[in-house]
C-alpha angles and dihedrals in degrees: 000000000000131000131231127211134199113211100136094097124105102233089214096165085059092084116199092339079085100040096113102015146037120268097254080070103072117115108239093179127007117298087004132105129185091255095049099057085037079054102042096047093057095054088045089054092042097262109165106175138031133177121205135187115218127188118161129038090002103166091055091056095043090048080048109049092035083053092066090064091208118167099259134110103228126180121197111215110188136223107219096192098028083144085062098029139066128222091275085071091056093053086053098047080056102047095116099060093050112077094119152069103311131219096178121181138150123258098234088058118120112193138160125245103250085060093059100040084057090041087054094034089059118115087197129065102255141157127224108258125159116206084192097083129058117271101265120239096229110015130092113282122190124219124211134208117189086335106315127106097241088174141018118190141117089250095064128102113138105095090350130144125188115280139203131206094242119104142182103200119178108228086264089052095047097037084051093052095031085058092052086047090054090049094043091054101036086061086051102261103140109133099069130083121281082232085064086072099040091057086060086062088063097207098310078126090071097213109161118203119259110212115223101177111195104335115124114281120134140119122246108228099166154356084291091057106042090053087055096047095044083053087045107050083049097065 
């Protein structure tokens, strides 16, 4: 299995916390960034091998990540365009790493550890949901049809759960969606969510949702969000 790991946006909402590095960045603790638990965690759960897509400010988060001297194998690919792309171009300009069991999350995703190990843990392809919460105005929401997420987007409200960007695909799963990246971005769709070419695919990837209730799993998007996850991850 290997993970994949979205790092290429601008993290622009972010103010000047992202003036001279990417998001991921971001300490949510001291002496902890978002990155590095996302890193640590991996390698504690046997995690090898990570891909990740870089944009912006590429050199600093390779130095970073390469600093921490973790046991883990982990190859950049960069976005050259990440200020005219979306992350489905990322996930293009990586294809070729990708031929594999998939654990797929953004980089901006703080999660506990008993999510992951169940994510992980899961014999079906699934993504991490929580019917616990209130469906969010402008976050992705899942909806699910006799048990199987048929679309993922923030318009969505009908049969929809909260959603969050990590995912655990089987190498069907992933080969079905990857395919429908590839098409999406060879037409030239490329500012649109990767999730906007999963949801062409109307189920036939067969990921089921994974409830996490109200363990932590969210994705931190600006000031506001980092002040509740750093309270968060306290308690």
């Amino acid at each position: 299995m290997k993970a994949l790991i979205l790092n290429s946006g601008l993290g622009s909402r972010m103010g000047e916390l992202t003036k001279t590095h990417p998001k991921c960045m971001t300490e949510i603790a001291p002496g902890e960034t978002i990155v590095s638990r996302q890193l640590k965690m991996l390698c504690k759960a046997g995690v090898t091998e990570i891909v990740m897509t870089t944009g912006v400010f590429e050199e600093v988060l390779r130095e970073y990540c390469d600093g921490l001297k973790l046991p883990v194998k982990i190859t950049y690919v960069r976005n050259p365009i990440p200020r005219e792309t979306n992350y489905i171009y990322s996930i293009y300009c990586a294809r070729e790493e990708l031929e594999d069991e998939i654990l797929l999350m953004h980089g901006d995703l703080v999660f506990e550890e008993s999510v992951l190990k169940d994510l992980m843990g899961s014999a079906a392809s699934c993504m991490a949901v929580s019917s616990a919460v209130p469906l969010p105005e402008k976050d992705f929401k899942a909806v699910v049809v006799d048990g199987i997420v048929q679309k993922v987007g923030i318009e969505f409200f009908e049969c929809a759960v909260a959603a969050q960007p990590l995912y655990h695909l089987s190498r069907d799963s992933w080969e079905l969606w990857l395919n429908k990246i590839i098409e999406f971005c060879e037409a030239g769709n490329v500012k649109v969510y990767a999730e906007n070419a999963l949801n062409e695919l109307d189920g036939a990837a067969n990921i089921v949702p994974l409830d996490v209730g109200m363990r932590i799993c969210g994705e931190i998007d600006n000031p506001e969000d980092l002040a509740a996850m750093r309270q968060a991850i306290r308690c």
